[in-house]
N, C-alpha and C positions, 0 to 999 in steps of 0.2 A: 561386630554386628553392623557398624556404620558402613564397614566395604561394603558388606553384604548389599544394603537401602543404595550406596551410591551405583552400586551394578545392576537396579532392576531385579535383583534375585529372588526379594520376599513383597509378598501380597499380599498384605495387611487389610486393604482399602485404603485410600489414599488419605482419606481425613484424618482414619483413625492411627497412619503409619508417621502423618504428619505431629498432630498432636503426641503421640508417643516420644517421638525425636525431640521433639523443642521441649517438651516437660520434663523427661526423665535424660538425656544425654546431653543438653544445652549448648543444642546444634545451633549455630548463627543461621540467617536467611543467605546467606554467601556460601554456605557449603552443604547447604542439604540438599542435594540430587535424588531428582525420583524419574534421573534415564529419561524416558522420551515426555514425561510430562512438564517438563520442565525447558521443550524445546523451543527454541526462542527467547528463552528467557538466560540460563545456562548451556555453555557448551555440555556435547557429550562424555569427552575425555577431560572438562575440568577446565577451570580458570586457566587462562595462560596456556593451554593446549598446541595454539595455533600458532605457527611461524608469522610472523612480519617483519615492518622494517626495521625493528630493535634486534632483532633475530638474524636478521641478513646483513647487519652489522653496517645497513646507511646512515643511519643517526640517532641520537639518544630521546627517548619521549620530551625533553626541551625544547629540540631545536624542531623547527617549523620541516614542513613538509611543503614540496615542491609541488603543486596541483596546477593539471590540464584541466581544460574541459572541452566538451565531442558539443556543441550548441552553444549558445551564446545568448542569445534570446529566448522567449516565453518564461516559463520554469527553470529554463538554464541559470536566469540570470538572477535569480532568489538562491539556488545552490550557490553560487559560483560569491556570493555576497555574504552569505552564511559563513560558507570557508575560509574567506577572506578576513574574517573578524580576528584569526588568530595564525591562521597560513598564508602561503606565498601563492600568488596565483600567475605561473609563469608561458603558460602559452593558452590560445584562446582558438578555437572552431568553429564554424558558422556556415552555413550555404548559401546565407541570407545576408548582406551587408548591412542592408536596412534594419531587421528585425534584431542584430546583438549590437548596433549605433551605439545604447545607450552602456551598456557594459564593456563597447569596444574603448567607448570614450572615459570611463570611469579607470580604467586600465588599460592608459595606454601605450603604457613601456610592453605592453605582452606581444609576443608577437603573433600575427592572426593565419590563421590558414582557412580553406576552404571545404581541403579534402583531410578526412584525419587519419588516413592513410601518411599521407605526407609527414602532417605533424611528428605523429608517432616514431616513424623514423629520423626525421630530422632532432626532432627536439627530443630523443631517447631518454642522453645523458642527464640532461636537466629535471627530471622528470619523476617523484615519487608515485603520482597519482593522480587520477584522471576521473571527472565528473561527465558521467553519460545522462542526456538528458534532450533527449529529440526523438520524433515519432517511433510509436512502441516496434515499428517490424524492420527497424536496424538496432534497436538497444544491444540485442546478442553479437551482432558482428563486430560494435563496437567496441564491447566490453570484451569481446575476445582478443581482440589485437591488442588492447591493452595487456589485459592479463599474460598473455605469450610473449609479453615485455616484462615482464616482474612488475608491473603495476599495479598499485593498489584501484578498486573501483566501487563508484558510486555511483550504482543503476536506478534512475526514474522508475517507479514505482508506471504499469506492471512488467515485471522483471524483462518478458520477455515475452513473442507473437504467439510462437507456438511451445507446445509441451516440450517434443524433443531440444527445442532452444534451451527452455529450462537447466533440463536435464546437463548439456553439455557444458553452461554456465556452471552448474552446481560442480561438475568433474571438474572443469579447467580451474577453477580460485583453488582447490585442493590439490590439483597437480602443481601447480608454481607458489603455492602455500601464499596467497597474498588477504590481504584484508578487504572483505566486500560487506554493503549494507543497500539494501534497495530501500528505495524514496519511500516507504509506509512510517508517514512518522508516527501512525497511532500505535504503534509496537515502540516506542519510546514514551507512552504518555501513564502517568501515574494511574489515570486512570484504568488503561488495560489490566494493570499490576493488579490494583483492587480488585478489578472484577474475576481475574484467576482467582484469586485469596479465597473472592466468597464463596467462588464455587467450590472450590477444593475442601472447604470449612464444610462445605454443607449446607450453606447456607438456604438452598433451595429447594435441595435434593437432587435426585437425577434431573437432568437436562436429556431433552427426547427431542424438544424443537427451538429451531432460533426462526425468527422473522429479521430480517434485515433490507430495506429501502433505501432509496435514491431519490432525489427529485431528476439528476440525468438520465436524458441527453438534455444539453443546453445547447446542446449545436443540430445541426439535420440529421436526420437518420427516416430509415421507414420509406424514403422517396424512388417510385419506379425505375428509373433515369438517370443515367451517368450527367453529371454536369457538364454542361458546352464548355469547348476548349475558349479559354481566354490569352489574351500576352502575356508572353515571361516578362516577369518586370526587369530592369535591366539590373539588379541586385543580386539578384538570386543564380544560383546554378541549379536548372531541374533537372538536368543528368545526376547529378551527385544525391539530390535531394532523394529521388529515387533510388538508387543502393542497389540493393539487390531487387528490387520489383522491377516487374516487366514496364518498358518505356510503353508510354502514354501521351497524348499534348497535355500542357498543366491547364488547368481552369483553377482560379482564386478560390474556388468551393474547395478545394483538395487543401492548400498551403496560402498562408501558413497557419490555420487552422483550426480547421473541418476537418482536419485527416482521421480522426480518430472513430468519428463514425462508419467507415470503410471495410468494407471487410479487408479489403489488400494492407489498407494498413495500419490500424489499430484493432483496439479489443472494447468498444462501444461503452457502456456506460457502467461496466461489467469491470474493464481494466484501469477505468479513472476512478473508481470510487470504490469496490470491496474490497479492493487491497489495504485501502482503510479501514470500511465500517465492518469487516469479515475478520481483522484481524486479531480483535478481541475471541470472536468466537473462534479460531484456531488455534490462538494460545489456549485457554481457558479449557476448551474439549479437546488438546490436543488433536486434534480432528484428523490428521493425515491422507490419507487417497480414498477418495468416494466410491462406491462399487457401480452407482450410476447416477446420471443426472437427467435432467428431461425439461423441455419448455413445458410449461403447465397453458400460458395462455400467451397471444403474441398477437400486437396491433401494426400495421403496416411491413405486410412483410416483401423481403426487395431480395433481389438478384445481387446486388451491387451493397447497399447499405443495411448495417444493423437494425432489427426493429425499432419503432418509434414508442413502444410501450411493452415490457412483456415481463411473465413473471418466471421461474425455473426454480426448481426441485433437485436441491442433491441430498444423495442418500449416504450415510456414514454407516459402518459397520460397528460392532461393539470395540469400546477397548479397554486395556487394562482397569479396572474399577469403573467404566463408565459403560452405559447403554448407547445401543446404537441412538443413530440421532437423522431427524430430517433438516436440511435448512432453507427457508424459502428464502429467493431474492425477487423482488418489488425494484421496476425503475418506472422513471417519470412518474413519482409519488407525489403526486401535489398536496396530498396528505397523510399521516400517520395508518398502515392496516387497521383493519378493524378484527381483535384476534379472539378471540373466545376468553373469558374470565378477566381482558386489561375491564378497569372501573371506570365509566362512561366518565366522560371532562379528564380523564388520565391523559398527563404529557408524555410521550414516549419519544425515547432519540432527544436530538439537540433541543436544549433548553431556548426559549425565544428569551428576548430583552427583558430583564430586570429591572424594577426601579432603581436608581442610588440610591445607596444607604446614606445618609447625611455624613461627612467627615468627621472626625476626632475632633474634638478640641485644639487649635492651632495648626489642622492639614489644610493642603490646600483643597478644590472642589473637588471630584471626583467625574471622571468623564464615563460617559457611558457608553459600553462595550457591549457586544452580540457574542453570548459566551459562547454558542457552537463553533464561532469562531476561534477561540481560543486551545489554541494546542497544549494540553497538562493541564487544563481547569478542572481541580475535582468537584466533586458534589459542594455547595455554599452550607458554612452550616447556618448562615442566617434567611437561607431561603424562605424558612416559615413565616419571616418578620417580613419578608421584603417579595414575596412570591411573583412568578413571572406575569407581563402581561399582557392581554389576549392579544397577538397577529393582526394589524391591519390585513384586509383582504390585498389581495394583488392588486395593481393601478392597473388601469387601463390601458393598454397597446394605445398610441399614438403614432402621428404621421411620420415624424421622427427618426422613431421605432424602424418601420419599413424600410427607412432607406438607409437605417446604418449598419455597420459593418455587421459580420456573422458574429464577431468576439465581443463589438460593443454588444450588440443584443444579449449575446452570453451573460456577460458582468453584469445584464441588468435581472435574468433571470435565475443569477446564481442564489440567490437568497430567497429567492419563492419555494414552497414547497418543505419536503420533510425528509431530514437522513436520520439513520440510528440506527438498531438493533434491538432485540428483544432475545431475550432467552428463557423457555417456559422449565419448568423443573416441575417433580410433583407436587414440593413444598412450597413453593414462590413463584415470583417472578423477579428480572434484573433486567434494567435497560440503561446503555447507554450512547452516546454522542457520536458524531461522526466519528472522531478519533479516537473514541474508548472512554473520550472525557467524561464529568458529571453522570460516574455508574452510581446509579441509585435501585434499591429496591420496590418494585411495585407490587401495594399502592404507594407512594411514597409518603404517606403520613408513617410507615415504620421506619424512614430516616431521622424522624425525631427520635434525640439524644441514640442515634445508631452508634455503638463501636467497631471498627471495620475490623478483619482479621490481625492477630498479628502478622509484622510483615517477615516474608521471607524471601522472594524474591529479591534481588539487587534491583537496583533503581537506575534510571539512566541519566547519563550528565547532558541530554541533549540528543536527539539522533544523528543529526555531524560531528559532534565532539566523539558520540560511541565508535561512528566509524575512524575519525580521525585517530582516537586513542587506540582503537586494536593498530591501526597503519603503521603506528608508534612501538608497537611491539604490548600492548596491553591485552584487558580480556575481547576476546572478542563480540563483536556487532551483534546485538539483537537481532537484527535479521537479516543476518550474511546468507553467504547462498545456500547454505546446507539448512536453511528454515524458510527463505524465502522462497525457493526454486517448490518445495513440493508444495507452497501454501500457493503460489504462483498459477502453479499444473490445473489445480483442482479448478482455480477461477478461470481460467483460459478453458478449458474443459465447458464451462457455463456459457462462454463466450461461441463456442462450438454448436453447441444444443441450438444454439438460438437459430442455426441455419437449416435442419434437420428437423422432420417429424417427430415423435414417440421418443422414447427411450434411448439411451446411449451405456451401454454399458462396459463399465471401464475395467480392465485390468494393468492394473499399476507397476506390477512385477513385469510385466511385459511390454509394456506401454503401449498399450492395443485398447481399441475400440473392438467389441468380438463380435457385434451386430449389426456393423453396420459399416462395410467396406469405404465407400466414399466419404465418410466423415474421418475414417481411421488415415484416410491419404492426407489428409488434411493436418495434422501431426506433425507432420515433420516440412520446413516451406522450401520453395523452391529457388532458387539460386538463379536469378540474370548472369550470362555471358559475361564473363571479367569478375565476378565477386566471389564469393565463397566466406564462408564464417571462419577461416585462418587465412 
């Protein structure tokens, strides 16, 4: 009977098939399989499924893994430090000399290159595993040259520029059997976990809609006009920096970064943030390939740059035990939607600042933390004693302000404004945090004394350590490519809509836009003279 549940074969409903199993068979949460609902969460074929480096006979889950990394700087350099807590971190990549200084300097027995073309070749043999982590419309080529090495890869969350990139990423990590996890750590956070559970429990009933918000872009987007060309600083290589995009003069609005507002080359506010706050709602709905998407409304629209505000609608078909679903995405949310049935003064998405709770008897003080911040914070059960407190308003822009960089202004506008999720059911509601954290039900007075599901999903040791451990020869990565690449599609898909009138409707078996030729071109990207994605 249990083969039968771990193949998909009987359709119970999924609460009632779940409850049956844990009650009557005394199924653990490590081996109950319910096939695609479980994707992201468990492989298809099963724990241990997947070849790695235990498997290819490089080294035993002990011994440390040899890791490159394709950037050095930004995000690179919090990867590359993560990894470092327990790995070898043996060659280093950069375009930039200035911008990976400070990780060139923290390791500086590694050897540096510019091009990672080079690296790759040169430093092969040294080499288990390679951290990609530089603007989103080379992430594919890098991680391809990797993988076509037997290297393991760690792709910056969103996976990849366009769909068919996706797509070829998902093929290649299966064709050389290596171990992949892209940079969405809220697919590692306890929280995501809960939130699956409740749904699956029933807790709220069908789910028809999610709302999900940004306060991005924190950088420019929306503006008529290509930015004036400026000096290459003498640090950087803007040949290399560019890749495969067509050569341009650099201007400091592009690199190192502003790139992401671009249609050339990133995926706007759309590719830095739902691969977070979405990624609840596509574990949880299992949600797979949209039949269409569509901008609903859009502020500042440009030739050159992503809008400067805009909202899109994707549509989800039925699936197994669930009803179809809409999901709206909100950016530059300077505050929480306003959705039908949340309860007026409801916090929805990332929890603001806490009071401290007073210490234990003989602890020392306690510092006080911005829990959206916090990656794996669940719900506080002392919330009710210690409840959040109201947001100062934003400060005021000052003279400052104006004249400093694009990334300081960033860092000062990263924390205005409002991320999270929302998911309407007919029985409830459930929101949670940028990263899946602090899921609570709304209103949230029924998290007093809440018991959450039992668990059954596996837990994660970390989102490096998952990747690292599949590398190792363990289970595989919660969001390796075979979960990431289609949750990737759909958001990049959204990313699409935003340049395009009406409707976009998608077939996924096909990977066609059917309505709309010049969006559908846009699919698969185009290749500069000398590059190619092998």
């Amino acid at each position: 009977m249990l083969g039968l549940v771990a193949e998909g074969r009987i359709h119970l409903g999924y609460r009632r098939l779940y409850n049956w199993a844990v009650a009557t068979q005394g199924v653990s949460r490590r081996y109950f399989f319910f096939g695609s609902l479980l994707a992201g969460a468990v492989p298809a074929a099963g724990f241990g499924s997947k070849a790695s480096l235990k498997a290819l006979g490089y080294k035993s889950p002990n011994e440390k893994l040899n890791i490159a990394s394709i950037g050095a700087g930004g995000k690179a350099a919090s990867d590359i430090r993560s990894c470092s807590q327990t790995e070898n971190i043996v060659a280093l990549c950069d375009v930039d000399d200035k911008r990976a200084a400070g990780i060139y300097k923290q390791f500086d027995k590694a050897p540096r290159y510019k091009d990672f073309r080079v690296m790759l070749d040169k430093e092969n043999n040294n080499i288990d595993a390679v951290i990609v982590a530089i603007p989103d419309f080379m992430h594919a080529t890098a991680a391809t040259w990797a993988m076509e090495r037997g290297k393991h890869v760690y792709v910056q969350k969103p996976l990849a520029h366009t769909v068919w990139e996706c797509r070829q990423l998902a093929e290649t990590a299966a064709k050389y059997k290596v171990a992949s996890q892209m940079g969405n750590q809220g697919y590692s956070n306890e929280g995501t976990r809960q939130c699956a559970e409740m749904i699956w429990a029933g807790e709220i009933g069908d789910v028809t809609e999610v709302h999900a918000w940004t306060n991005r872009p924190i950088w420019p987007q929306g503006l008529p006009d290509l930015p004036a060309p400026t000096p290459v600083p003498d640090t950087l290589d803007w040949d290399l920096w560019l890749g495969i995009a067509n050569n341009r003069p650099f201007s400091d609005k592009y690199a190192p970064f502003a790139w992401r507002g671009f249609y050339d080359f990133g995926c706007g506010d759309l590719g830095d943030m739902a691969c977070h706050i979405l990624g609840a709602p596509n574990m949880a709905l299992r949600l797979g390939a949209p039949v269409s998407v569509e901008c609903t409304h859009l502020e500042g629209k440009s030739e050159y740059y992503y809008p400067s505000k805009s909202t899109i609608r994707f549509d989800f078909p039925a699936r197994t035990g669930m009803p179809a679903v809409k999901v709206f995405w909100y950016s530059a949310a300077m505050e929480q939607p306003d959705v039908p049935g949340v309860p007026k003064g409801e916090i929805l998405g990332d929890l603001p600042r806490r009071p401290v709770p007073p210490p234990a008897p003989g602890d020392a003080p306690r510092r006080p933390v911005r829990e959206s911040q916090i990656i794996g914070q669940v719900f506080p059960k002392d919330y009710f004693e210690y409840p959040p407190e109201v947001a100062p308003p934003p400060a005021a822009q000052t003279p400052a302000d104006a004249n400093a960089s694009l990334e300081a202004r960033a860092n000062r506008l990263i924390s205005q404004g409002s991320n999270g999720s929302l998911f309407v059911g007919d029985k409830g509601m459930i929101t949670t945090g940028t990263y899946g954290e602090n899921t609570r039900l709304i209103p949230v007075e029924k998290m007093k004394d809440y018991e959450f599901p039992r668990e059954f999903l596996t837990r994660s040791p970390g989102h490096y350590r998952d990747w690292i451990r599949a590398a190792k020869g363990g289970d595989p990565a919660c969001s390796n490519f075979s979960v990431a690449s289609p949750f990737t599609e759909w958001i990049i898909l959204g990313s699409l809509a935003l340049r395009f009138e009406g409707k976009l409707e998608w077939d996924s078996a096909n990977m066609r836009i059917t309505n709309n030729p010049e969006a559908n071109r846009l699919i698969k990207p185009a290749f500069r003279k000398g590059w190619s994605l092998t």
